[in-house]
Every structure is written in structure tokens, then in C-alpha cells.
C-alpha positions as CSV (number, residue, x, y, z in Angstrom):
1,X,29.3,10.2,-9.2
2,X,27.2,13.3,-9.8
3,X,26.2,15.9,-6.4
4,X,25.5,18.9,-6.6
5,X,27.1,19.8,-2.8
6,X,28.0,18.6,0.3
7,X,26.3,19.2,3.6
8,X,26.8,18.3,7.7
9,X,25.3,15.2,8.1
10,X,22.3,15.2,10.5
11,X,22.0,12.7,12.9
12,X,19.8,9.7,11.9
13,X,15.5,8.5,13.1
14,X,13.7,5.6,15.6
15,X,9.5,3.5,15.6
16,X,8.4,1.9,19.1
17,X,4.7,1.4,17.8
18,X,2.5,4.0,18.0
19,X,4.3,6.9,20.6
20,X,4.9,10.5,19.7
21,X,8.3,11.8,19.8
22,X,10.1,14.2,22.2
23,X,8.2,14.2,25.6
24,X,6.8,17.8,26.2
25,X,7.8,18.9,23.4
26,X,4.7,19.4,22.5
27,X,3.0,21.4,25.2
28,X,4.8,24.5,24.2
29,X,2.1,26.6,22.5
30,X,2.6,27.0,18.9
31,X,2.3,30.2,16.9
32,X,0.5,29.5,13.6
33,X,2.9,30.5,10.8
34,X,1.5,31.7,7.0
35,X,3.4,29.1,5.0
36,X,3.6,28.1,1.5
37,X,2.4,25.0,0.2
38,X,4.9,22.2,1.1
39,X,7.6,24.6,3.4
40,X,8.2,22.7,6.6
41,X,10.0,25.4,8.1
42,X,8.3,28.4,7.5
43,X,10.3,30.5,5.2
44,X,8.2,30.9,2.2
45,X,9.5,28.1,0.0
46,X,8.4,24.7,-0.5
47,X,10.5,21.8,0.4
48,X,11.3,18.5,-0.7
49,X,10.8,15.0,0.8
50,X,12.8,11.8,-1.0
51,X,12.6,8.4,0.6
52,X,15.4,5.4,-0.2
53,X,13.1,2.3,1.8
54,X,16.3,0.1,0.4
55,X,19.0,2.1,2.1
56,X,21.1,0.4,4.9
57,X,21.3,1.9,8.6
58,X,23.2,1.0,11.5
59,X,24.1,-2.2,9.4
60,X,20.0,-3.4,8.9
61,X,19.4,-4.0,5.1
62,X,16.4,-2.4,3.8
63,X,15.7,-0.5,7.0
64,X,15.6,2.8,5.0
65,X,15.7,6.4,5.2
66,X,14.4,10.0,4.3
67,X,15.7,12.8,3.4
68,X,14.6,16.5,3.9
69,X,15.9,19.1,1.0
70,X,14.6,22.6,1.6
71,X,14.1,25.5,-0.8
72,X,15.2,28.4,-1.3
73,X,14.8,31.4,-4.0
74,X,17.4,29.8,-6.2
75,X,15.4,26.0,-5.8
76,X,16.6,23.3,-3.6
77,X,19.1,23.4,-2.2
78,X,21.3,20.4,-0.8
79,X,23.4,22.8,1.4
80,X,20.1,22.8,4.0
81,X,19.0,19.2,4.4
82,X,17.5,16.8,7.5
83,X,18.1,13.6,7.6
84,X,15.3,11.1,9.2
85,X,15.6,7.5,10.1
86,X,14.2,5.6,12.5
87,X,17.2,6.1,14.6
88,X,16.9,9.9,14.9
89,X,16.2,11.4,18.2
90,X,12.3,12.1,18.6
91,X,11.4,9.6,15.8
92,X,9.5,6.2,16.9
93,X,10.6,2.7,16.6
94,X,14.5,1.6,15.6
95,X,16.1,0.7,12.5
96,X,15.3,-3.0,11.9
97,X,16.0,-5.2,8.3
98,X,13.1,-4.8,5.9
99,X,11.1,-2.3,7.8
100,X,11.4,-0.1,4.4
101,X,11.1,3.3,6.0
102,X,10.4,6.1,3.1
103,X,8.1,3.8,0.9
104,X,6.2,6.5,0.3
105,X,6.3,10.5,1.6
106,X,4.1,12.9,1.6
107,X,3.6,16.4,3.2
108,X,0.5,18.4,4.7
109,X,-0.6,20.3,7.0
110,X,-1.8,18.2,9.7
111,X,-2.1,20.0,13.0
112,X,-3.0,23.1,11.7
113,X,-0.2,25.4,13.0
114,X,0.5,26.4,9.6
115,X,4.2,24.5,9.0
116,X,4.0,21.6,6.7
117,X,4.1,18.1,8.5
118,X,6.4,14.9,6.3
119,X,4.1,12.2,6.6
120,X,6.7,8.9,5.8
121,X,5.3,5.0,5.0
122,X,7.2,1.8,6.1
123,X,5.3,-0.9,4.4
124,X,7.6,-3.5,5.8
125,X,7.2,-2.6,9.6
126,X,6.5,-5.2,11.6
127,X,4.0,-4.5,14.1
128,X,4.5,-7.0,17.2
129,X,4.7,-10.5,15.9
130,X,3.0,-9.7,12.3
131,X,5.7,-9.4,9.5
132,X,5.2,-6.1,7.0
133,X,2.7,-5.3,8.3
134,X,3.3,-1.6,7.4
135,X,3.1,1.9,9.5
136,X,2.8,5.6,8.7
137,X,5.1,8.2,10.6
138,X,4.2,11.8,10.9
139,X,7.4,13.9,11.4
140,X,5.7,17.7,12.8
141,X,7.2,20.8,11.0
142,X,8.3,23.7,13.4
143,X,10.1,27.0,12.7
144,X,13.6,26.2,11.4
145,X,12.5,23.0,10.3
146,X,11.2,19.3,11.4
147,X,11.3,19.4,15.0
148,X,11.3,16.6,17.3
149,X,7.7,15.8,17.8
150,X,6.8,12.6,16.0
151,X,4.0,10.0,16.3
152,X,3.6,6.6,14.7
153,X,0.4,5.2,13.7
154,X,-0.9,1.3,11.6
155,X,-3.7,-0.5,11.4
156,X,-5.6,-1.4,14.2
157,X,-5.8,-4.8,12.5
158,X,-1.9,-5.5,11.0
159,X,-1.9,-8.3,8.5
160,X,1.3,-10.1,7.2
161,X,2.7,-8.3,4.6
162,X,-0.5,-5.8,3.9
163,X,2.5,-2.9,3.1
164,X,0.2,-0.4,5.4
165,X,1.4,3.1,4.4
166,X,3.0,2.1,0.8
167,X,-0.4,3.7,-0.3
168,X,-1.2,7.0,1.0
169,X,-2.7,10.5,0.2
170,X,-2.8,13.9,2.0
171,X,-6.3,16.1,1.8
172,X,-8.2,18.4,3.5
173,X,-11.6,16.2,3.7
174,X,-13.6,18.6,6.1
175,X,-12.1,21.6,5.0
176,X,-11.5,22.7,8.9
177,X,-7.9,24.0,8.0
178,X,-5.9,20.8,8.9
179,X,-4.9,17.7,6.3
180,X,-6.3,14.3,6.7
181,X,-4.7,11.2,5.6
182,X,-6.0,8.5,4.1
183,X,-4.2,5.3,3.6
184,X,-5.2,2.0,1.9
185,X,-5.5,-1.6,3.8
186,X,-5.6,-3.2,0.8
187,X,-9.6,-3.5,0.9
188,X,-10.5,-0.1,2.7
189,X,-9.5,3.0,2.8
190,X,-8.4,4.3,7.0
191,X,-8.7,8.0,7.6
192,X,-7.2,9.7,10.3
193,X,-8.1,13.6,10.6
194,X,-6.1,16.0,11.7
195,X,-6.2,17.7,14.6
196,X,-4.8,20.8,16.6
197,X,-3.6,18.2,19.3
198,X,-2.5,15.4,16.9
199,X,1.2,15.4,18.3
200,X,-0.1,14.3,21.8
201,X,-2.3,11.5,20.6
202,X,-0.2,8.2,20.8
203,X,-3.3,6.4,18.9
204,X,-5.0,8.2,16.6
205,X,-8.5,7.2,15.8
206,X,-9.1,6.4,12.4
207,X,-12.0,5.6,10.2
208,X,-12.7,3.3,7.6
209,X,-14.2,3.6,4.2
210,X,-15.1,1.0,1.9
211,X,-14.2,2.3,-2.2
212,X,-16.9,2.1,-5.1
213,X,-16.4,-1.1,-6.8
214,X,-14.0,-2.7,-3.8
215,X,-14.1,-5.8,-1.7
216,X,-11.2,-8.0,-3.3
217,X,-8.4,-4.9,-3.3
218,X,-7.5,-1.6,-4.2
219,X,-4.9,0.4,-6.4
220,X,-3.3,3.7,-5.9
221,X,-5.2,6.4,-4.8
222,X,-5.2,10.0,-4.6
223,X,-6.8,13.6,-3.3
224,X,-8.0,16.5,-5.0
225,X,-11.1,18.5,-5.0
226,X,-13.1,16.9,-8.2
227,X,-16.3,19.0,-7.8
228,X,-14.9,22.2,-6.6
229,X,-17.1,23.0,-3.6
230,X,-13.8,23.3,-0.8
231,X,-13.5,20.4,0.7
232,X,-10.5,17.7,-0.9
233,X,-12.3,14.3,-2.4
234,X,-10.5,10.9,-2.5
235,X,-10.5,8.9,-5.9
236,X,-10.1,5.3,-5.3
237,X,-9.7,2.3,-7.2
238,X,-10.8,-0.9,-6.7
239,X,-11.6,-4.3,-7.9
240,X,-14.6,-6.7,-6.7
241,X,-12.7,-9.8,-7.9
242,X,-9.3,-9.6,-9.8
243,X,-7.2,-6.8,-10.3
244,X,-6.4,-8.3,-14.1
245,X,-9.9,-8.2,-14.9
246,X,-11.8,-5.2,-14.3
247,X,-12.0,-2.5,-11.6
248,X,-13.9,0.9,-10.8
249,X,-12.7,4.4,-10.4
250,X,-14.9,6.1,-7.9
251,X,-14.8,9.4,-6.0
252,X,-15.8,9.6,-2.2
253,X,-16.7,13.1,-1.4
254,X,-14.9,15.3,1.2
255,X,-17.7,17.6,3.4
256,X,-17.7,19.2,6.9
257,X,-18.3,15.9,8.4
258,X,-15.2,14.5,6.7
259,X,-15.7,12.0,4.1
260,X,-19.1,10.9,2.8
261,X,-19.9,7.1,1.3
262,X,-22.1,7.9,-1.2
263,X,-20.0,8.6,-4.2
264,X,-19.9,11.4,-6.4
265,X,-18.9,9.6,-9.6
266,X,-17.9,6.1,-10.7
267,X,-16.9,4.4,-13.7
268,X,-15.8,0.9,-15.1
269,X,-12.0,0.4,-15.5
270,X,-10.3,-2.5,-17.5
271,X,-8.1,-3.5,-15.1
272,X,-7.0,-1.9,-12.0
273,X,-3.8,-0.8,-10.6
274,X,-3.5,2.4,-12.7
275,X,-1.8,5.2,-12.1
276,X,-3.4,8.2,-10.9
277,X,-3.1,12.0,-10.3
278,X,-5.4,15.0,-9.8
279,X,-5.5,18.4,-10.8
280,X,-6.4,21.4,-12.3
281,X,-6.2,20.9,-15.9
282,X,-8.7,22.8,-17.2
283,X,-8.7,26.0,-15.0
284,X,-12.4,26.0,-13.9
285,X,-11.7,25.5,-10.4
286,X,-11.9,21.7,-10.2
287,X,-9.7,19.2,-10.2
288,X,-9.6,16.3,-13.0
289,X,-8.4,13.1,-12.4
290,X,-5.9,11.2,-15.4
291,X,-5.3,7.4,-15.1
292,X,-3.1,5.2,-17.5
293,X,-1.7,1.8,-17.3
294,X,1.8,0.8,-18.4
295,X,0.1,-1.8,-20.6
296,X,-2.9,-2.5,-22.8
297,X,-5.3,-5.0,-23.6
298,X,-7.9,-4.0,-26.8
299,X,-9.3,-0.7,-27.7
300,X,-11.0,-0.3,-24.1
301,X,-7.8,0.0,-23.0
302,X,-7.2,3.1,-20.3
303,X,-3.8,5.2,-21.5
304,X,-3.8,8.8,-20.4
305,X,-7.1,8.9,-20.3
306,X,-8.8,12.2,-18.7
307,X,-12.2,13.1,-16.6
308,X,-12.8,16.0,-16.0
309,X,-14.0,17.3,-12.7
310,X,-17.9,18.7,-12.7
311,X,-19.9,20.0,-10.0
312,X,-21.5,16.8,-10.2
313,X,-18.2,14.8,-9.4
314,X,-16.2,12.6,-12.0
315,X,-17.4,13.4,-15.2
316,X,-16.9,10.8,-18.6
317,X,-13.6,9.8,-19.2
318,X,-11.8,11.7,-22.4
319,X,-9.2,9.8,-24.4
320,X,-5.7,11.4,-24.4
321,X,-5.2,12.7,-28.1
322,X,-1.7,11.5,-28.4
323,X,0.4,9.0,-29.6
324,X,-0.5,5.6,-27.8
325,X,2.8,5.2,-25.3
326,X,2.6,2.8,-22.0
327,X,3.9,4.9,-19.5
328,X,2.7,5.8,-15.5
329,X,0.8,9.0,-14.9
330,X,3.7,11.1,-12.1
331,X,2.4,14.2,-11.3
332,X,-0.3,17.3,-12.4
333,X,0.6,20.9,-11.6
334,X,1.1,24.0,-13.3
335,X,4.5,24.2,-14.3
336,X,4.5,27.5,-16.6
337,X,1.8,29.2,-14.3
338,X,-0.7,29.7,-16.4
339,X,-3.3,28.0,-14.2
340,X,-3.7,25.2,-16.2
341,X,-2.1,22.0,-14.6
342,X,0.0,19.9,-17.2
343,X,0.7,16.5,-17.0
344,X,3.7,14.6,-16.5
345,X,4.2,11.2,-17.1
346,X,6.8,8.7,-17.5
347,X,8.0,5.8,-19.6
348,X,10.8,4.6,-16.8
349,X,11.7,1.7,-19.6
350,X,12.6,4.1,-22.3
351,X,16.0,2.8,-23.4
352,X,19.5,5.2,-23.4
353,X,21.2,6.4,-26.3
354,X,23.2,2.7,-26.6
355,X,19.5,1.2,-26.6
356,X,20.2,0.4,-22.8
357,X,16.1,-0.4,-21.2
358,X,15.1,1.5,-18.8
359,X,16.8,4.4,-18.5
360,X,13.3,6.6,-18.3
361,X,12.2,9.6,-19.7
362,X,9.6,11.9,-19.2
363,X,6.3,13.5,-21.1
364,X,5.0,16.5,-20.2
365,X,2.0,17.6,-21.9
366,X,0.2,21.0,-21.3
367,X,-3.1,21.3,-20.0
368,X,-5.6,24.0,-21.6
369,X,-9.2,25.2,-21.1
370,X,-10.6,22.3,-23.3
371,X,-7.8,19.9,-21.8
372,X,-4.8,18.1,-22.4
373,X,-2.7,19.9,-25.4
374,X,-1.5,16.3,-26.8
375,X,0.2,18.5,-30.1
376,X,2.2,20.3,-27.4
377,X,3.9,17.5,-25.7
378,X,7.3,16.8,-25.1
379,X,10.1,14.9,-23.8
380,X,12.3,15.3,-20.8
381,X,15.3,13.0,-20.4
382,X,18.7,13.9,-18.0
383,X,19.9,14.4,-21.9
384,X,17.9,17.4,-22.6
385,X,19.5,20.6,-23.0
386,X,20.4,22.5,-19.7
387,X,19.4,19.2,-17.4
388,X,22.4,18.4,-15.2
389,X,23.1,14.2,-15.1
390,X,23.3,11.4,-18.4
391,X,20.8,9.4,-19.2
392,X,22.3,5.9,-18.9
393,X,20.1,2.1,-19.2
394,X,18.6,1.2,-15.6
395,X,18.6,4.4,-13.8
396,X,14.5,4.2,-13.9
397,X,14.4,7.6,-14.2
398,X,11.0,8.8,-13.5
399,X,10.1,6.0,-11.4
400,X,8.8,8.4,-8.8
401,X,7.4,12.4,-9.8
402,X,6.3,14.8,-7.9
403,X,6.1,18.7,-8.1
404,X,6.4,21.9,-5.4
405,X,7.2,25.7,-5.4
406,X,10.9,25.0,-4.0
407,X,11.8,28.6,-5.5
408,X,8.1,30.4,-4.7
409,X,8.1,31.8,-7.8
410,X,4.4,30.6,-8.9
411,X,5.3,27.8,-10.7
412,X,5.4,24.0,-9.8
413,X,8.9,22.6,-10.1
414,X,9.7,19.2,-10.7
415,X,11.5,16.3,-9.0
416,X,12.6,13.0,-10.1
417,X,13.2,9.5,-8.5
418,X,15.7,7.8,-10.7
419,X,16.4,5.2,-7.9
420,X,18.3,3.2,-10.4
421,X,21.3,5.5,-11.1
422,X,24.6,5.1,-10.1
423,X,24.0,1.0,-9.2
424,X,21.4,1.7,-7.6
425,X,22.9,4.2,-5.4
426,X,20.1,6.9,-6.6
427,X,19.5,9.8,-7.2
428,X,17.2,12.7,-7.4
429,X,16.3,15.8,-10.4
430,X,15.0,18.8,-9.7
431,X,13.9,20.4,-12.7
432,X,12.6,23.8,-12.7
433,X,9.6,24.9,-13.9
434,X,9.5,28.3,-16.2
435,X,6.7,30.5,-18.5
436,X,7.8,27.5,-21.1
437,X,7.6,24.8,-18.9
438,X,10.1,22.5,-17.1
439,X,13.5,23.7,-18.2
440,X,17.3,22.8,-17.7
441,X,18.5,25.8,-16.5
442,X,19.2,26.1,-12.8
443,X,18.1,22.0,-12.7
444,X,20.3,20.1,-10.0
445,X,21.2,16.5,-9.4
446,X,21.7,14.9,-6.0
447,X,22.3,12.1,-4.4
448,X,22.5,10.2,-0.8
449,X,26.4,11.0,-0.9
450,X,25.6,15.0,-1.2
451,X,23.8,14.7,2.3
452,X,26.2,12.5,3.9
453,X,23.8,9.3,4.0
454,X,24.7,6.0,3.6
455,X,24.2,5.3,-0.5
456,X,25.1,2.1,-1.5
457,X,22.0,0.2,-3.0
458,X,19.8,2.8,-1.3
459,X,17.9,3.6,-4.2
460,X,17.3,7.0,-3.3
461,X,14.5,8.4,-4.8
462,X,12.3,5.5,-4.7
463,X,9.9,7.9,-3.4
464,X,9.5,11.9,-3.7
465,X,6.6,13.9,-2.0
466,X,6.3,17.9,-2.3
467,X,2.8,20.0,-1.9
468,X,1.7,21.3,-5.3
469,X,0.5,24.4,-5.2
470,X,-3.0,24.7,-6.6
């Protein structure tokens, strides 16, 4: 089995619903730090978050686990690593069967105190009597690394199986210094801000927003500042009656208030569900938003298909100029740092060598001033030249993407869910980024074994969450 090292294991996490973690911890007075984008602990370099919701612990199936890889001026770096369950000290609740802790994982900024906070989904936490229900943990960053402060949140109305906190985003929506998070009910949108004191409140209020288009459900959704005045926007998608039939993309603004109802864009979508990321593309200062589906249904079909921020909001949608190829939209960020984000997507079915399905591969395509350089495009496999790992049938490479400055060198480095590898053990690839783009050389390979968690059918990597540099 492939690892790059070997490191002490950490002792596991735990989720009594909602309490914060350590008690007075938190009333030692914090000294704001001037971190990078992403860097938990306050040295300069982004770190990485990646979530196995299938992995076993203290003998519960399913109850999952997170683990925290940190950067370092050669890239991550397994020798420095935190493990997180909810069986480690300070963290709320205990390991139980199905509760699917590291769904989905995300980092930001909450409090304010200028160390990056891992914000961690369980969308199959039961919440009293009510089965997968879902919650959201927010583990607090500290000098050195996570610290012990902890707090537990879900929605004030749990419904069976909703998966609360499988669908989440991180964004500044009021611009006062300190990330927000939105998460998806299935139907609405609940925000909770951040706050200086956030660590202290056992029940965070929260506040929900209906999305343009909704009232039947929602799809993915994500953050980014579409009309460049400051303050982080949410896109949303959502369908009145059925998902397979038609939905609507639709921005809800951020301002000084927080987030506004009246949207500032909103178009017609074939179906919904799509994938969907924000950023940069262009380099005018505004984020653009690309959604694809992994299928298609006639010529209004939605496959990398591009709108570009405005100072208006969401401007018309722009096909992608490139070959037509199903695949999920992972991640925007600037990977060769020339302020243009590029895209990455992935095509987790692509077959191996032997002709072995679903092996997955990547696509990254360069973004430009007029957009998305479709002529440019290329793939990334654990084949290419330089990446460490085999591409081999199931591994699902790419099922999960997301991108950070793990070696603070300017330019977003990528990292790779391929939850399927090693029957289904997992794994994780961290490919640098370069003046040429993502590149082989100095990539690394990891799995569950290299930080001495349990691995077998964790599918580690299910989930990956970083904080792109803009």
C-alpha cells in the first residue's frame, strides 16, 4: 500500500448535541494571529482537511473520522497531522454507527482571531430520537494547531435523514472579518455568523434563507464574491418541483447586514444537482461561477458551462469551448499564479489502462482574461509523469477536489479524494501547483495508515476542504 510516512497517532474526537468543547478553555484571551488562507495553526502555510464518514471507530461502522495534514514549505506534510473523531477530547458527541462524521470539511475563519477554524459535517447524526438527521462541528484553530475548543450545532428542526451538514459553504457574508456558514436543509439555506465569542455559544443562532427558484429542494452550493463589492455572495440551486426536471441558479447577495433576499442574478437550469464552484477566472476582481452535470439531456444541456461575475451579479451563462465530456466541476483556483483561476474538473468514471471504470482522472483547464482556455486543457491521472500512486479501476479518483497554498508559495495546490483506492481503504493526492500548472514533482500520496488511523473500508478522502487563496 502506498504512504508517503508515518506519524504518532493522535488521540481520537466525541458529539453530545450542541456543547462547546473544553470548559474554559475558552476564556483565555486570544491574540489575533496574521495567517494565511487555510493555516490552522498559524505558521504561514495552509493546511489540509480530509474526511473518511465510512471509517470505523471504537468498533461503530460508519461513525467516521478527520484528519488534519499541515503544510509546510516543502507541501503537506504527513509527519505533522491531528486526528479528530468524535471520541477526541474537547470534541462533542461520541462515536456512534452511521453518524458519518467528515461528510463534508471545510475551513474558515470563524471567530476572528486570525487561525483558520475546520468546520466538519455528520449527515448521519442522529439528533435525539430523529435518525440522520445531520450536524456541523466547528473544531477552533489555536497556535500550534486545533485546540480543544469545539462546539456542535443542527437544525433547530432535525428531520429523518435530511443529511444536515452534507451541504455546506464557508463565506464572509458581512464582510466584518469573521466567516459565516451556510448550510442547506434540503429546502433553505441556515446561516450562522461568526462571531468573536462563537466558542462560548452552546446554540448558535441561525437564520434562514429561502434560494431563487426553491421550495421542493436544493443542490450543492457554494460562496464567492460574484459582483466584487467585498462582501462573499452564496450561489444556490434549487428546484420548485423535481430535481430531474428543471431548476434555477440564483445568487443571494452578501452585505453589512449579512445576507440579502433579493437576488442579484438568476437563471433557468435543466435539471438540478450540478456541480458547482466559484472563482476568479477572469482576473477582474469578481468571482465567476461554472456548473456542469455528469450527464446530458439535448442541446440545453449545462456541461462546463461559465457566468461570469458582473457588478450586477450573475451574468449569462457562456458554453465551455471544449470537447463535450460528463464530468463534476472540483475546484477553481489559480494554480500557476497568474491571477487567473483555472478549472479543475473530474471524470471519476474514466477507466484505467486495462479499461477498468472508474478509476478517475482529472481536467484542468486554464482560465484567461476572456475565460476558460478550452485549447489549453489537459489531463491529470496518478499516471501522469512525476505524480506519485497508479491509476487502477475503482479508486474514484477525483471524487472529491479541492485546492490551498500548503507550500505558501503563491500558488493553489491541489488535493485529491480517491476514496476508492486500495479497496476502499483511500487515499489522498496532493499535487503541486507550479508557473505551468499542477505538476508531478514534489506530489505525495497518503493514506489513513500514514497517520496511524484505522483504514479499512474508510474511504478516506471522501471529502477534502483547504481555503483557496484568492
Amino acid at each position: 500500500m502506498t504512504a508517503v510516512a508515518a506519524g504518532a497517532l493522535v488521540a481520537p474526537a466525541a458529539f453530545a448535541a450542541p456543547a462547546h468543547g473544553a470548559a474554559g478553555a475558552s476564556q483565555t484571551p486570544r491574540k489575533a494571529a496574521a495567517s494565511a488562507p487555510g493555516d490552522v495553526d498559524g505558521d504561514g502555510f495552509g493546511d489540509l482537511a480530509a474526511g473518511a464518514p465510512e471509517g470505523t471507530v471504537q468498533g461503530y461502522a460508519k461513525a467516521g473520522f478527520v484528519s488534519l495534514v499541515h503544510g509546510t514549505a516543502q507541501g503537506i506534510r504527513v509527519t505533522r497531522h491531528k486526528s479528530i473523531t468524535q471520541d477526541t477530547a474537547g470534541i462533542p458527541g461520541v462515536p456512534e454507527a452511521g453518524d458519518r462524521f467528515g461528510s463534508s470539511v471545510a475551513m474558515g475563519d470563524v471567530d476572528g482571531d486570525g487561525y483558520t477554524d475546520l468546520v466538519i459535517g455528520s449527515g448521519g447524526e442522529a439528533i435525539g430520537t430523529v435518525a440522520g438527521a445531520g450536524a456541523v462541528t466547528i473544531v477552533f484553530g489555536a497556535k500550534g494547531g486545533l485546540g480543544s475548543d469545539a462546539i456542535a450545532f443542527h437544525n433547530p428542526k432535525p428531520a429523518a435523514r435530511q443529511g444536515f451538514g452534507d451541504n455546506l459553504t464557508v463565506g464572509d457574508f458581512d464582510h466584518d472579518g469573521r466567516d459565516d456558514i451556510a448550510v442547506s436543509t434540503g429546502t433553505k439555506v441556515n446561516v450562522v455568523r461568526g462571531a468573536s465569542n462563537l466558542r462560548d455559544i452552546d446554540e448558535p443562532a441561525m437564520t434562514a434563507f429561502a434560494p431563487p427558484g426553491g421550495g421542493a429542494g436544493m443542490g450543492p452550493i457554494a460562496s464567492g464574491d460574484i459582483n466584487g463589492d467585498g462582501y462573499t455572495d452564496l450561489v444556490t440551486q434549487a428546484y420548485f418541483d423535481d430535481g430531474a426536471d428543471e431548476g434555477t441558479l440564483g445568487v443571494l447577495p452578501g452585505s453589512a447586514q449579512g445576507l440579502k433576499t433579493a437576488p442579484i442574478g438568476r437563471t433557468g437550469l435543466p435539471f438540478t444537482g450540478y456541480s458547482v464552484v466559484t472563482g476568479d477566472i477572469t482576473g477582474d476582481g469578481r468571482d465567476d461561477v461554472v456548473v456542469d452535470t455528469t450527464g446530458s439531456d439535448g442541446p440545453d444541456e449545462f456541461l462546463l458551462r461559465m457566468f461570469p461575475g458582473t457588478a450586477a451579479g450573475l451574468g449569462a451563462g457562456v458554453p465551455y469551448g471544449g470537447a463535450v465530456e460528463p464530468g463534476t466541476a472540483g475546484v477553481l483556483a489559480d494554480t500557476d499564479g497568474d491571477g487567473h483561476a483555472d478549472l479543475v474538473s473530474a471524470v471519476v468514471g474514466a477507466a484505467d489502462s486495462d479499461g477498468i471504470q472508474n478509476a478517475g482522472a482529472l481536467t484542468v483547464v486554464p482560465g484567461t482574461t476572456t475565460g476558460l482556455d478550452a485549447a489549453r486543457a489537459r489531463k491529470l491521472t496518478l499516471d501522469s509523469p512525476g505524480v506519485m500512486g497508479v491509476m487502477e479501476g475503482n479508486d474514484q479518483f477525483g471524487r472529491s477536489v479541492t485546492a490551498g497554498d500548503f507550500d505558501a508559495d503563491g500558488r493553489a495546490d491541489l488535493a485529491v479524494g480517491a476514496p476508492g483506492k486500495y479497496l476502499a481503504t483511500g487515499a489522498v493526492s496532493v499535487i503541486p501547483g507550479s508557473a505551468t500548472g499542477p505538476t508531478g514533482a514534489g506530489s505525495i500520496l497518503f493514506t489513513p495508515e500514514s497517520l496511524d488511523h484505522p483504514a479499512v473500508k474508510a474511504r478516506f478522502g471522501s471529502a477534502v476542504g483547504a481555503a483557496r487563496t484568492r
